[in-house]
N, C-alpha and C positions, 0 to 999 in steps of 0.2 A: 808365973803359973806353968803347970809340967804342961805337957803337950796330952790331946785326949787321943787314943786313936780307936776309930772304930772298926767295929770288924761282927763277923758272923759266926755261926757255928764251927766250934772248935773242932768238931770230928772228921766237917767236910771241908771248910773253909782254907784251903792251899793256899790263895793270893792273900788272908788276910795271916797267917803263918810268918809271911816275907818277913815285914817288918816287925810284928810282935816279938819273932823271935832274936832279932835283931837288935831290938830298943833291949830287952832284956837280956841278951848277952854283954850288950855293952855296957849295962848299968845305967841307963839313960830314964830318969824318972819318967814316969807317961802316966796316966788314968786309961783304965780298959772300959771301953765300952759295946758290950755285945747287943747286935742286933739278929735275931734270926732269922732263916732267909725267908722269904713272904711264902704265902701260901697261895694257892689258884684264887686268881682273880684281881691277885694284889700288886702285883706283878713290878709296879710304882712305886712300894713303896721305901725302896730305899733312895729314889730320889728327893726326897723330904730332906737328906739330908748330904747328896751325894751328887754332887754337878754331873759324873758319867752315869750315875743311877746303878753301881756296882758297888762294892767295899773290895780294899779296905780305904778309911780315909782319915787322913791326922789332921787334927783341928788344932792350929796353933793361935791362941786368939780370934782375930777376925778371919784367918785365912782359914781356907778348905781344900788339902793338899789329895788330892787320887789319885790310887793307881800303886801297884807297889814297887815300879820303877823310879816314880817319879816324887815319893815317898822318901826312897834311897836318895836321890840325886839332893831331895830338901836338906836332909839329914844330913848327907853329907859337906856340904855347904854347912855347918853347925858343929861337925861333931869329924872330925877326921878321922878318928881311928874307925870309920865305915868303913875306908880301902887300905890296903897294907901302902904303909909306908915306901917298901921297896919299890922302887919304877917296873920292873919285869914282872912282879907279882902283882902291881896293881894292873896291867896291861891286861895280863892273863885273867883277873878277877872282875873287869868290866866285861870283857869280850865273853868271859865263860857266864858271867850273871847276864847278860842283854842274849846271849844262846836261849837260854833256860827260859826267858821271858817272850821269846817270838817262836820258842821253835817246840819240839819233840811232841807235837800236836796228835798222835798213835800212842804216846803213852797218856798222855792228856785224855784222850776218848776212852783209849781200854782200860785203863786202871784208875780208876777215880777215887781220890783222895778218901780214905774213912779208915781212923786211926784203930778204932777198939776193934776191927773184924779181922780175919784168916782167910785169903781166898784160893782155892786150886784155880788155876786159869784152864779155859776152854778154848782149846784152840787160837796160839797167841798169830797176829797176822804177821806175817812177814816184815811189815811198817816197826809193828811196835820190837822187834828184834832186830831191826836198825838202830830203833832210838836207845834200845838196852847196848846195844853193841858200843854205841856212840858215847853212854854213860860211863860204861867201863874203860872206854879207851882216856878219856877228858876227868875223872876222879885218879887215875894211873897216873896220866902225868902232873895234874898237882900235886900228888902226893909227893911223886920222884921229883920232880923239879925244883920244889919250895921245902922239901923235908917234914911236912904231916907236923901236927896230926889234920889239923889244918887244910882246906884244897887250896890254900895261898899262903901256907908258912903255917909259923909257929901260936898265932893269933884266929880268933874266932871272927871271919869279915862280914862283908855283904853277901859275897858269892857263897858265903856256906848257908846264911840264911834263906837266899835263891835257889837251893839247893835242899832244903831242908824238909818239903813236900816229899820230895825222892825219896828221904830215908824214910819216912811211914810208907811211903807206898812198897819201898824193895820188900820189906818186913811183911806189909798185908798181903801183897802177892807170890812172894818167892822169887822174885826177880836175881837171877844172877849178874851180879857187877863183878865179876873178879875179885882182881888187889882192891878194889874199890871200898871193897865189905869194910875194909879197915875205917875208911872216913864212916860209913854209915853206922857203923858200931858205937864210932865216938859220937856222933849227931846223936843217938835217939838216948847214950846216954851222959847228953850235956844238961846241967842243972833245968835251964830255960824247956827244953825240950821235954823232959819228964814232966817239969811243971803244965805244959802244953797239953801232955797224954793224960797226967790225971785229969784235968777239965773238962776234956774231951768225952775217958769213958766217964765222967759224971753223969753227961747230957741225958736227960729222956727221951728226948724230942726227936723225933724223925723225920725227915723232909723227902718223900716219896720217889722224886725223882733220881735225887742221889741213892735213893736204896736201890730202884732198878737199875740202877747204874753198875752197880756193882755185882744185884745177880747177875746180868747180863753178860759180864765177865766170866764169869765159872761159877764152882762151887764154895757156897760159904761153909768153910771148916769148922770155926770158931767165931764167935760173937761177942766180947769182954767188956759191952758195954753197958751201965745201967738198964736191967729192966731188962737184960734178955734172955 
């Protein structure tokens, strides 16, 4: 049987992006299963089906895998072509994906994932123009060091699916990445990825808090998503 993985809304859902976009760059059969995120009051309810009570989570048989590192790490363990082959590019592809998963916590607040909108930023903090400065420098040297188009070679990894929130965000926000632009160009137009954004601006559904998430940011330019 494929693997099921669950996950939430496509337009705000960044942690459940990891591996979706992962299983289907790498051809890795799976069933999608969307849960969207609870509404006031519900607050539980994706522990019904989610040991940390988060998404995303891949049900392989009896197990219940969460978390989208730890997701990676199953996968991997199944499916090798997760980390590049080469020993210097898998170095650099664990250390640059396990980055992205504990840290840049000022882009994480200020710029919140939602693929169909356009936003002018309002005064970005000083935090979050470390964490851009930091994107641009770490996209730079995968590109240079492994040869692109790739942030670890010539193959589509883990660390680009880790990575691949970013590229909706640089695009929603205008975030400057330098040479960077070149990997996020390829990301948003990698097969998996497009398929991701149409799904996305499909949605009608809006989840409140992620929307003031985003005014809170700046101003919303554009809106491309069903229903606006």
């Amino acid at each position: 049987m494929p693997y099921t993985l669950v996950i939430a809304n496509k337009n705000y859902s960044s942690w459940s992006l990891r591996p979706w976009v992962l299983l289907r760059a790498l051809g890795v059969p799976f069933v999608e299963r969307v849960e969207r995120f609870p509404g006031a009051g519900d607050e539980g309810a994706f522990q019904r089906f989610s040991p940390s009570g988060l998404v995303p989570v891949l049900i392989d048989g009896d197990r219940a895998v969460w978390d989208s590192l730890g997701i990676t790490m199953y996968l991997a363990d199944r499916h090798p072509e997760v980390w590049p082959s080469d020993e210097a590019a898998r170095a650099f592809a664990e250390s640059a994906a396990a980055e992205m998963h504990g840290g840049f916590q000022a882009l994480r607040g200020g710029c919140s994932m939602s693929v169909g909108v356009r936003v002018r930023l309002r005064d970005p903090s000083p935090a979050l123009a470390r964490d851009v400065a930091r994107l641009r420098a770490l996209f730079e040297e995968g590109l240079t060091r492994f040869g692109g188009p790739w942030l670890a070679g010539a193959r589509f990894t883990a660390v680009d699916a880790f990575y691949a929130p970013v590229a909706f965000r640089v695009r929603t926000y205008g975030l400057d990445v330098g040479g960077g632009q070149r990997w996020v160009d390829a990301a948003l137009a990698h097969p998996a990825m497009k398929e991701w954004e149409a799904a996305a601006l499909a949605e009608t559904w809006r989840e409140e808090g992620h929307e003031a998430a985003v005014r809170a940011a700046g101003e919303v330019t554009a809106d491309h998503r069903a229903g606006a």
